[in-house]
C-alpha positions in Angstrom: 0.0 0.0 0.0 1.1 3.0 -0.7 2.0 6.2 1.4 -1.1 8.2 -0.5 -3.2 5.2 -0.2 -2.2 4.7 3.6 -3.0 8.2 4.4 -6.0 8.4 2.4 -6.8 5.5 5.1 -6.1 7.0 8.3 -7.8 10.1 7.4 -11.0 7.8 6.6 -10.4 6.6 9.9 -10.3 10.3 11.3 -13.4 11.2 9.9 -15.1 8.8 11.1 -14.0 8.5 14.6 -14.4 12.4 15.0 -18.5 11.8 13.2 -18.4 9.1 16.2 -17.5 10.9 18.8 -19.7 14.0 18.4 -22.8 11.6 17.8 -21.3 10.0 21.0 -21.4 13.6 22.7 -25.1 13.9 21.6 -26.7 10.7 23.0 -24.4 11.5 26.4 -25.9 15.0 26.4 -29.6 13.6 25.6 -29.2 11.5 28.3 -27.9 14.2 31.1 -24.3 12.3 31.0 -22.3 14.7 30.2 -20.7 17.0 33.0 -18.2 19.7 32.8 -15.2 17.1 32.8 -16.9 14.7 30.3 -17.5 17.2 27.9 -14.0 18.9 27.8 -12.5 15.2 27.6 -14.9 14.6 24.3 -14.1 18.0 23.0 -10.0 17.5 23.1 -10.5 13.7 21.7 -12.2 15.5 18.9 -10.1 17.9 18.3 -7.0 16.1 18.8 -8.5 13.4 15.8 -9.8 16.4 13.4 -6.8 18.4 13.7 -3.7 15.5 14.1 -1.2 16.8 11.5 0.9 14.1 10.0 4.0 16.4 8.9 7.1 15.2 6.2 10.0 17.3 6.4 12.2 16.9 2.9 15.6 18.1 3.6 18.5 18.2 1.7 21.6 20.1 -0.3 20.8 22.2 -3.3 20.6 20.5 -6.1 19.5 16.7 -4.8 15.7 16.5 -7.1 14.1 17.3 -3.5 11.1 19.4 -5.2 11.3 16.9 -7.9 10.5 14.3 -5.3 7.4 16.5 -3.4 6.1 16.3 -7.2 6.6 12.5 -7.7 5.1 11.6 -4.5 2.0 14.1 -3.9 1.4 16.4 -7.3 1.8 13.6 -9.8 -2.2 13.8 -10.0 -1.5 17.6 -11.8 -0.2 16.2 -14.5 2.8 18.0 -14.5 5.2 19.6 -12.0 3.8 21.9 -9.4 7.2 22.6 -6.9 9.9 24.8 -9.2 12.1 21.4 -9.4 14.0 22.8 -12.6 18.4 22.5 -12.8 20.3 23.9 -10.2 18.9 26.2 -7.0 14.8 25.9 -6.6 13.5 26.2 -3.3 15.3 28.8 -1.7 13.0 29.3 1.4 11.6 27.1 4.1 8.2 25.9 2.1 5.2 24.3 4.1 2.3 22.7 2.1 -1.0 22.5 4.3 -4.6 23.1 4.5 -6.2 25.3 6.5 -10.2 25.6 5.8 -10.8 29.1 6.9 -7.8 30.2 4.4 -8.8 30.5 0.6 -6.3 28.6 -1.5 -3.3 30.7 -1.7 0.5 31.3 -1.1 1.9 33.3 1.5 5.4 34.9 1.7 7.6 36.3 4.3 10.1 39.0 3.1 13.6 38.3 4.1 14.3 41.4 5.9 12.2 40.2 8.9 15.2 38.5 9.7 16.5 42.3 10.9 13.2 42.7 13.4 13.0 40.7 16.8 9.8 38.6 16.7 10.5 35.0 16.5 9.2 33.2 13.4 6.0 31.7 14.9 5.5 34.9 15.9 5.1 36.3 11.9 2.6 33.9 11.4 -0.5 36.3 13.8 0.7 39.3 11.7 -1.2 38.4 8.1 -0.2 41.6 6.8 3.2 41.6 7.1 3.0 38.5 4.6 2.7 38.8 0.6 -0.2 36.8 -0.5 -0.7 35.2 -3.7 -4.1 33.6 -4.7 -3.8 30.5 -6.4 -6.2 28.6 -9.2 -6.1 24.7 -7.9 -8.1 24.2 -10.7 -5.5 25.4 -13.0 -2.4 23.2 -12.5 0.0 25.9 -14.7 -1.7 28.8 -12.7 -0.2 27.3 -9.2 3.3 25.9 -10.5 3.7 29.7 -12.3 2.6 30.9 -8.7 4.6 28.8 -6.8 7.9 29.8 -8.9 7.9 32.6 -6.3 9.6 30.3 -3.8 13.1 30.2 -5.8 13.0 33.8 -5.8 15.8 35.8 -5.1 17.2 39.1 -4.0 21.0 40.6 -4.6 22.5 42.4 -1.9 25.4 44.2 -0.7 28.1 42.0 1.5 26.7 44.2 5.0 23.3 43.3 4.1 24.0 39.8 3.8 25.6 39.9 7.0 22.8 41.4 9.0 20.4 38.7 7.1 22.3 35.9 8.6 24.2 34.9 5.1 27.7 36.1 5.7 30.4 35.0 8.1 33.7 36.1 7.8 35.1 34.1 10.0 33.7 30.9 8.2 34.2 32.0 4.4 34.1 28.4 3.1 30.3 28.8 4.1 29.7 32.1 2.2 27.6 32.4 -1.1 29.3 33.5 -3.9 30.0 37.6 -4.6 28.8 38.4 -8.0 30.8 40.4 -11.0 29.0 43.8 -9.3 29.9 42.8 -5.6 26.7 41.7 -5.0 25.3 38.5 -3.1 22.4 36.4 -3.9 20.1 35.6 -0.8 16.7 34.7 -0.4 14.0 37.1 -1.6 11.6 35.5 1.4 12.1 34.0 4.6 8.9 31.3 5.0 6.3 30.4 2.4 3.0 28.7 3.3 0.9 27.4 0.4 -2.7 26.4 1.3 -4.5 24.2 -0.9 -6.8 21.4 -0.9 -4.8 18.8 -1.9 -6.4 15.6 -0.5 -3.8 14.5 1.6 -3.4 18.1 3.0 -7.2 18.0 3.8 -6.7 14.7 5.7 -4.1 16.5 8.1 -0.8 16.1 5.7 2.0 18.7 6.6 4.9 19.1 4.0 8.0 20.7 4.9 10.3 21.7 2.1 13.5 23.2 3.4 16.3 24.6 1.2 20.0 24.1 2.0 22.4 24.2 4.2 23.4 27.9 4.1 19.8 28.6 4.8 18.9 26.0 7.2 21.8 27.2 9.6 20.9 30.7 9.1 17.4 30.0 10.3 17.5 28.1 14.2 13.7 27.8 14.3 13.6 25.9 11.2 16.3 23.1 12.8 15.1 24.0 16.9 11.2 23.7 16.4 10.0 22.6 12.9 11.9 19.4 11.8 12.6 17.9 15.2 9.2 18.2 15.6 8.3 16.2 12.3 6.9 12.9 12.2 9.4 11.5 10.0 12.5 13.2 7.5 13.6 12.5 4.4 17.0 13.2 3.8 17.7 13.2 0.1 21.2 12.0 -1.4 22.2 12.3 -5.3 23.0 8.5 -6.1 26.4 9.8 -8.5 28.3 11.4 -5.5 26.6 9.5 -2.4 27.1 11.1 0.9 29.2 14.9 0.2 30.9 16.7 2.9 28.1 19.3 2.8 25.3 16.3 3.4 27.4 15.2 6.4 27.1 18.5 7.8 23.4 18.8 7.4 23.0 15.4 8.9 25.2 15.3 11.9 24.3 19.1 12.7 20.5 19.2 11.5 19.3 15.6 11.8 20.4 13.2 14.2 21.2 14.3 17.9 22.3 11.9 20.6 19.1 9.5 21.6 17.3 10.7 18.7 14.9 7.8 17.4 16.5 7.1 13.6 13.7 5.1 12.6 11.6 8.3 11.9 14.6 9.2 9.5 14.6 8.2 5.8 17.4 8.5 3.5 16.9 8.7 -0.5 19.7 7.9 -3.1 18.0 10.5 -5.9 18.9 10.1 -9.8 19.8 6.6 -10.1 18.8 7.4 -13.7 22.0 8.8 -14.3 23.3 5.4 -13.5 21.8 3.3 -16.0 24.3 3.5 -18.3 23.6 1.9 -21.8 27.2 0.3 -21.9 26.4 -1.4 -18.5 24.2 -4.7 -18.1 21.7 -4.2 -15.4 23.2 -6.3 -13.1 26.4 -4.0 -13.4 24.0 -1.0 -12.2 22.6 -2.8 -9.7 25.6 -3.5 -8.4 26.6 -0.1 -8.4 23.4 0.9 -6.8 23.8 -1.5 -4.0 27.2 -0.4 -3.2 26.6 3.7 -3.0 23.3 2.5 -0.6 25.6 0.4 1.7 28.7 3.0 1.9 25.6 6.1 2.4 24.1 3.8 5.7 27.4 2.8 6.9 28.8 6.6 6.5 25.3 7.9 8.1 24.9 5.1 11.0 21.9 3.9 9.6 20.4 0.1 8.3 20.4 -0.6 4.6 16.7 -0.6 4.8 16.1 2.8 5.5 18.4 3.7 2.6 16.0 4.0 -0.8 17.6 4.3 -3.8 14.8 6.5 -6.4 15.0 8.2 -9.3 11.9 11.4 -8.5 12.1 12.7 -11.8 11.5 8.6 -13.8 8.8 8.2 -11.5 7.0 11.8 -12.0 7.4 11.0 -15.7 5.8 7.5 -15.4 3.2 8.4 -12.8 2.1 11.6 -15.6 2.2 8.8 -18.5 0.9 5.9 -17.0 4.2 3.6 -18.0 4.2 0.9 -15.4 7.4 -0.3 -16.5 9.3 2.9 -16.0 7.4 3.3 -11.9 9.1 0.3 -10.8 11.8 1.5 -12.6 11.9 4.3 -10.3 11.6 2.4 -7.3 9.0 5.2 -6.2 6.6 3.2 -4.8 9.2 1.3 -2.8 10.0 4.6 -0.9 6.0 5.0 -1.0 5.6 1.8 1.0 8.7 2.5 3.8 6.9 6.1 4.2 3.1 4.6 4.1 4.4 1.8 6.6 6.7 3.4 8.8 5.4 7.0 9.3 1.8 6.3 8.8 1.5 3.1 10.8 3.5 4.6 14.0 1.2 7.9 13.9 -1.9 6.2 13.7 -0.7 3.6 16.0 0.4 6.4 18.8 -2.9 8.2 18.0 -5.1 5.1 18.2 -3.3 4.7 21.7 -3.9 8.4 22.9 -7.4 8.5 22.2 -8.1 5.0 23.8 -6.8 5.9 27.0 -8.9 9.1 26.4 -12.2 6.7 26.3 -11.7 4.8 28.8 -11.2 7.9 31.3 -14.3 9.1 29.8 -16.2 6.0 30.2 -15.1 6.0 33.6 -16.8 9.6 34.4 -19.7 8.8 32.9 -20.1 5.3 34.3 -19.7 7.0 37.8 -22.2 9.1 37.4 -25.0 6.2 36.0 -23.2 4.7 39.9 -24.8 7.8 41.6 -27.8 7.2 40.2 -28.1 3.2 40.3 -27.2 3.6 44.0 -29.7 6.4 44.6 -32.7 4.3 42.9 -31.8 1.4 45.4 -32.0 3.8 48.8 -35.1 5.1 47.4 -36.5 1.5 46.5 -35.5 -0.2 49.9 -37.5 3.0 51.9 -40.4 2.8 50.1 -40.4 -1.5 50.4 -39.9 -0.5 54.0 -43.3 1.9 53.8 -45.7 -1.6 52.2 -48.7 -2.2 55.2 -46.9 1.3 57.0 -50.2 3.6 58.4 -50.1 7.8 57.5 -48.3 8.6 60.4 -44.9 6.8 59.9 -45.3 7.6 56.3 -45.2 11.1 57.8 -42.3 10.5 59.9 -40.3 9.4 57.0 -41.1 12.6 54.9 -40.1 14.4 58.5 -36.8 12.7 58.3 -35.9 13.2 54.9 -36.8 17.0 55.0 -34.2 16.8 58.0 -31.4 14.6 55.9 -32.1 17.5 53.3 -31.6 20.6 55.4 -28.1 19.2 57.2 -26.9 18.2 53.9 -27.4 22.1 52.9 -25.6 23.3 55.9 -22.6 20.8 54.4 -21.6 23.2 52.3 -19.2 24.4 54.2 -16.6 21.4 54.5 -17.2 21.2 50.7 -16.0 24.6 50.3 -12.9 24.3 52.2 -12.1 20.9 50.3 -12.3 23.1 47.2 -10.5 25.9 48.6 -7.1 23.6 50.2 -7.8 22.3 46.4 -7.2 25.9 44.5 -4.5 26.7 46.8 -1.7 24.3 45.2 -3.2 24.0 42.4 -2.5 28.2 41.6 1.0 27.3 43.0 1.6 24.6 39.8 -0.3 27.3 37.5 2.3 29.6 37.9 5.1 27.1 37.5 3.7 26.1 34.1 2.7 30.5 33.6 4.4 32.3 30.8 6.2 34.8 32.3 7.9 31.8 34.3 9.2 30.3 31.7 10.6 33.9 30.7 12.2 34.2 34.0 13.8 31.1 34.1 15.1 31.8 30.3 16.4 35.6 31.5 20.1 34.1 32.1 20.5 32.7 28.9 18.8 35.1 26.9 21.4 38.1 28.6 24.3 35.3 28.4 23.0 34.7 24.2 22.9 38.5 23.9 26.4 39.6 24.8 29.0 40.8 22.4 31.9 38.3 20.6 32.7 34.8 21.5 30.2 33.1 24.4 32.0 31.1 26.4 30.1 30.5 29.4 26.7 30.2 26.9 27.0 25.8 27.5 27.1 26.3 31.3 24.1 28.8 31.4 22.4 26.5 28.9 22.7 23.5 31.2 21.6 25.5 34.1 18.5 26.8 32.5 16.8 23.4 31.7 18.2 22.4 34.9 15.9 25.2 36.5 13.0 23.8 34.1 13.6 20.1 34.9 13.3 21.1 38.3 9.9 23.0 38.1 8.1 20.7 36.1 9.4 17.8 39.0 7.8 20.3 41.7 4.6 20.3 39.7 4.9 16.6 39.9 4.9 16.4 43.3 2.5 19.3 44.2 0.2 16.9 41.9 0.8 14.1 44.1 0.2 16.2 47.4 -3.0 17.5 45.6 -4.2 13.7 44.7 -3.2 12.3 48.2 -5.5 15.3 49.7 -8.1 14.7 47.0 -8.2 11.0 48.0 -8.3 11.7 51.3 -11.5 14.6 50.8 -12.9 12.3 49.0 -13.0 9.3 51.2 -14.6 11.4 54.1 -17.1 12.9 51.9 -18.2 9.4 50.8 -18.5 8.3 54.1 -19.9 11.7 55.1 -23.0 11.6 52.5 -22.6 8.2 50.5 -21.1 9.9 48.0 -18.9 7.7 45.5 -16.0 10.2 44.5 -12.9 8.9 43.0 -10.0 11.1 42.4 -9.4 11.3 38.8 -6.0 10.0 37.3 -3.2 12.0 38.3 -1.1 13.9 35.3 2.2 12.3 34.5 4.1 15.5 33.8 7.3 13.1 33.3 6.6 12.9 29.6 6.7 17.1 29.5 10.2 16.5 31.2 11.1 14.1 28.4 10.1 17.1 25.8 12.6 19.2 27.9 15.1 16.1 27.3 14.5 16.2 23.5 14.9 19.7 23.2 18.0 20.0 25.3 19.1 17.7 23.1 18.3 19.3 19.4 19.4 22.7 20.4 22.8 21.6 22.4 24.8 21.4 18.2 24.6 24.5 18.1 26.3 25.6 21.3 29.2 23.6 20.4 32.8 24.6 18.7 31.7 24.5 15.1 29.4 27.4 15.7 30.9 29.1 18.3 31.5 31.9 15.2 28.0 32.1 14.4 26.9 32.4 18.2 29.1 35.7 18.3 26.7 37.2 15.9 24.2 39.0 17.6 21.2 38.4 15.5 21.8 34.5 14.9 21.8 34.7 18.9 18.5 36.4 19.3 16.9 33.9 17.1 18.2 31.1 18.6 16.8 32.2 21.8 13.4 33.0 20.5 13.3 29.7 18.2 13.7 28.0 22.1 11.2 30.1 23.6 8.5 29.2 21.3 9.2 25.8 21.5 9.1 25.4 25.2 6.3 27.8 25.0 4.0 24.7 23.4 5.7 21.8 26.4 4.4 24.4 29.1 0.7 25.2 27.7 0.1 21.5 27.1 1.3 20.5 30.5 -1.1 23.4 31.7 -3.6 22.2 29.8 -3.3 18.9 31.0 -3.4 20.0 34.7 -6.4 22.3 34.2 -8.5 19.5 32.4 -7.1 17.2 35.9 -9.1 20.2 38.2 -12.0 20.1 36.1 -12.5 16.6 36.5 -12.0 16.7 40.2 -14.2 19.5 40.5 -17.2 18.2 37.9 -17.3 15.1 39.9 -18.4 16.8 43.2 -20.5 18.9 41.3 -21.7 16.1 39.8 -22.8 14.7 42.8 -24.2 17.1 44.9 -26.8 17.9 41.6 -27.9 13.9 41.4 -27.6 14.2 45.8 -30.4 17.6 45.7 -32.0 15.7 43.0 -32.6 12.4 45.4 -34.0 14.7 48.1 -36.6 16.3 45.8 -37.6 12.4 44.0 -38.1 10.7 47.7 -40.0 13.8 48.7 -41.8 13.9 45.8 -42.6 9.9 46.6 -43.5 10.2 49.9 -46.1 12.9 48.6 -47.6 10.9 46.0 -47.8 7.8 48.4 -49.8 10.4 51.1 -52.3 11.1 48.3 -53.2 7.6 47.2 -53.0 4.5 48.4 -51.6 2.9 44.9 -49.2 6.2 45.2 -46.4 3.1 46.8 -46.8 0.6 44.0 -46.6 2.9 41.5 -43.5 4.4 42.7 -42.1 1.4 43.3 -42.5 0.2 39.5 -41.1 3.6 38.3 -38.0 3.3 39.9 -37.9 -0.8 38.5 -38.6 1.0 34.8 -35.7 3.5 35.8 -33.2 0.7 36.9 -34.1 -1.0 33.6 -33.2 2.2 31.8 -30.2 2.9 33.7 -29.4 -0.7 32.6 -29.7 -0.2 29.1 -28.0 2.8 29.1 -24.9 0.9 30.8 -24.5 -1.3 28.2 -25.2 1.3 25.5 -22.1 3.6 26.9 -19.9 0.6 27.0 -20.9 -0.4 22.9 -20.2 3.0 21.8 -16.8 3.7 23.6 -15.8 0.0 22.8 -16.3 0.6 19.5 -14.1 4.0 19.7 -11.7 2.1 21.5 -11.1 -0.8 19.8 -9.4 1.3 16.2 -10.7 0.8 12.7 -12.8 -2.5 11.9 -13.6 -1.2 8.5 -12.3 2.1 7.1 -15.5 4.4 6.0 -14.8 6.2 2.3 -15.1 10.1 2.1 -17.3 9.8 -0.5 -20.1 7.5 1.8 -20.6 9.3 4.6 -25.0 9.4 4.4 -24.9 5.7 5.6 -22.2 6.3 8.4 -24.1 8.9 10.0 -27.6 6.4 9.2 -25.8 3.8 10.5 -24.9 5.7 13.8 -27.9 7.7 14.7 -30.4 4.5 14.1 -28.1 3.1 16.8 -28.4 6.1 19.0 -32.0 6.3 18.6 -32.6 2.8 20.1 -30.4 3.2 22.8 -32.9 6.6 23.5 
């Protein structure tokens, strides 16, 4: 199977998971199941499946086919090439391909000379304005490749300017671009370029990252900080006639693999083995030849022969446009297809499958507690009215009497609820300012004024260690006030049960370890360039600055999400005793309401009796309804629903809902 076909697959799968969930949503809302908790847990499952992002990062030297690739993989379906993939220098910007629904199709471009102002990349991207926009025709394939030309753009400027951008070093002239006849440098005309379209693999969640080479990769520390380490897989791209060059070497060990870095999520392509097959040569001769540049590329990069693919982009484009069968596996395209489609695919949806799993059976667990609360109330209220059968008017009375008692001292409870709440905020506003913004700044102050001082920075490793030494530190603090705040909540909770029956359950603590393993990772992927080989570029003022931002923004996204995961912890706490105290009022009013009704008429007690059986029976089916539906979600894709069928889906699912109703 193919990567397209693969990914055409797991976005099936998304679709119809999310259509589940929300119909999910409905019957738990019909049904007065879903509380503040339960509803925020359904609302991040369904986000988390409609908006997961699958993103390709294609990195290479100038010069390797890597646009030519992009258009043999994804655009073949144009008919012709839609990335600038002609000879010598094409995409001279970092490029991403995506699709965003509330943006008409177009490209966006971010002029170089940002690179002088002090906002970090992600930054650029909530100023629109500040971008050029270009709308693009997807219904006009030569339209968007003239369009997209834009990203080989280029500017000329003086040897100052291209110092300031980030493109001259004279203490590292091997690295330099070439000075023209007229003293002039070529640089990049734009920074970033986003191109939106709806492609169908980048309406199914498909991110692709087209960098440009080395000069501008180093030049640019978000790029290498933020956006490819945070890719689901990369594809390094070789030129089969010269195998691994000194200037591939560089962008590998500096760009691409850090120490503990998971190298299975790396693929390597041997481009152009068309300029091998060499009429004078029998085919076994270029094989041969083949197989020995792929073995001396993964011994020279550290990596198995398998995740070494020898291709030629440009014979497959060319077949894929004709139709020549032949001349594909000639290519050995869909050979890189199936290692992308199999090895990127199958470990996203398999870590997805797993997130959102865990996030059913926590939500199954909320709502089954409160179906509990219920169940447990019916059999109180049954077992005092069996108690009431051949019972005159006056002990009926007394039981109303003693009810409208229970009622009023579980009012004037309030209080010892409240001050479990309150202990509760207290640590918890202690952990929201460890995981706060301006924190994070503080803690980042030393090596941002360390970063920012003039000529060589030698003391920048040392206040680099110390910094995510500090952060290690706070997010292992917030571990532990978590673990002082469940070990109080347990403790609460217990009493209150025993207090007024209730059946509270702390709710599962947040492992904040795996935000300390993000630390780990980025520690790790920002640490090359602290070392010797860029101790030049570090002295440079503005390369400093972004570096610094580039971290910021990264560590930015580990502390929100650990935020977020803490705040979705409170609400859950906090929904269940709300929870409880609604179904508890509720109780009072139903036995009062009971004892009323029995007062009235002497059939009042059988009647009530058999509405409570019909209610058991309901909350019975209802039981065994909840557990269908999330069993369903749980268990992954049986079948995978097409795009193109989605009337029977939704028949299918709200027939089922209506006879669970």
């Amino acid at each position: 199977m193919s990567f397209n076909e693969k990914f055409d697959q797991h976005g099936a799968w998304r679709r119809g998971f999310a259509l589940r969930l929300k119909l999910l949503a409905e019957w738990m809302k019909d049904h007065d199941l879903l509380d503040a908790a339960v509803e925020e847990r359904l609302h991040r499952l369904e986000s988390q499946v409609r908006s997961d992002k699958v993103m390709v990062a294609f990195v290479a030297e100038f010069s390797r086919g890597k646009s030519e690739l992009i258009n043999a993989i994804f655009f073949a379906g144009y008919g012709r090439r839609i990335m600038p993939a002609s000879a010598g220098r094409t995409t001279m910007c970092p490029t991403e391909l995506g699709y965003d629904a509330d943006v008409p199709p177009c490209l966006r471009l971010l002029p170089i000379e940002t690179r002088l102002k002090s906002q970090a990349l992600m930054e650029w991207r909530m100023v629109p304005e500040k971008w050029t926009r270009v709308d693009l025709d997807v219904n006009d394939p030569a339209q968007l490749a003239r369009a997209l030309e834009k990203v080989a753009e280029v500017r000329h400027v003086t040897q100052e300017e291209a110092r300031l951008l980030g493109f001259w070093n004279d203490s590292t002239p091997e690295d330099n671009p070439l000075v023209g006849a007229d003293g002039l440098i070529e640089v990049p005309k734009w920074r970033h370029a986003l191109i939106n379209i709806a492609h169908p693999l980048l309406k199914q969640g498909l991110v692709i990252l087209d960098t440009p080479g080395l000069n501008a990769i180093g030049a640019e520390p978000e790029l290498t900080v933020s956006l490819i380490p945070q890719a689901h897989a990369v594809v390094f791209i070789l030129a089969a006639d010269t195998g691994v060059t000194k200037s591939d070497l560089s962008i590998w060990r500096e760009h691409l693999i850090t120490e503990g870095d998971a190298s299975d999520a790396r693929l390597v392509v041997l481009n152009k083995i068309d300029t091998m097959w060499d009429a004078l040569s029998t085919p076994e001769q270029v094989q041969a030849q083949i197989d020995r540049q792929r073995a001396t590329s993964a011994e020279i990069l550290g990596l198995p022969e398998s995740q070494v693919i020898p291709v030629s982009a440009q014979k497959g484009l060319l077949a894929k446009v004709t139709g020549d069968k032949a001349l594909l596996q000639a290519s050995r395209l869909p050979a890189l297809e199936l290692a992308l489609g199999q090895g990127v695919m199958g470990q996203r949806q398999k870590i997805l499958r797993t997130a959102v799993a865990g996030g059913i059976g926590e939500l199954r667990i909320e709502a089954g507690r409160a179906m509990h609360i219920r169940r447990r109330d019916l059999a109180e209220q049954m077992i005092e009215l069996r108690g009431l059968r051949g019972k005159n008017i006056s002990v009926i009375k007394h039981m109303r009497t003693r009810i409208e008692q229970e009622q009023g001292e579980f009012d004037t409870s309030g209080a010892k609820i409240h001050a479990v709440r309150s202990v509760h905020l207290k640590l918890l506003r202690e952990m929201f300012t460890l995981l706060s913004t301006p924190t994070l700044k503080a803690e980042l102050a030393e090596l941002t004024a360390t970063l920012k001082k003039s000529g060589i920075k030698l003391g920048v490793k040392k206040a680099y260690g110390q910094t995510f030494s500090r952060l290690r530190e706070g997010l292992q603090k917030c571990q532990i006030l978590s673990g002082e705040i469940q070990s109080m909540l347990s403790a609460s909770f217990r009493q209150l049960n025993a207090e007024f029956s209730f059946s509270l359950q702390a709710p599962k603590e947040p492992e904040l370890v795996r935000y300390v393993n993000d630390l780990e990772l980025i520690q790790r992927s920002h640490l090359q360039y602290l070392g010797v080989s860029n101790i030049l570029k570090l002295s440079q003022a503005e390369f400093s600055e972004r570096l610094v931002r580039a971290l910021a923004t990264r560590l930015r996204v580990v502390y929100e999400s650990a935020l977020g995961e803490v705040e979705l912890w409170n609400k859950s706490a906090a929904s269940q005793l709300d929870a409880q105290l609604r179904e508890r009022r509720r109780n009072f009013g139903r036995r009062l309401e009971a004892i009323e009704r029995i007062q009235q008429a002497a059939s009042g007690l059988d009647e009530r009796i058999a509405e409570i059986e019909d209610q058991e029976n309901v909350l019975n089916e209802l039981d065994t309804k909840l557990k269908e539906l999330t069993e369903h979600l749980m268990g992954g894709p049986a079948t995978h629903p097409k795009e193109e069928e989605p009337a029977p889906v939704v028949a299918m699912e709200q027939a089922a809902m209506s006879q669970a109703a």
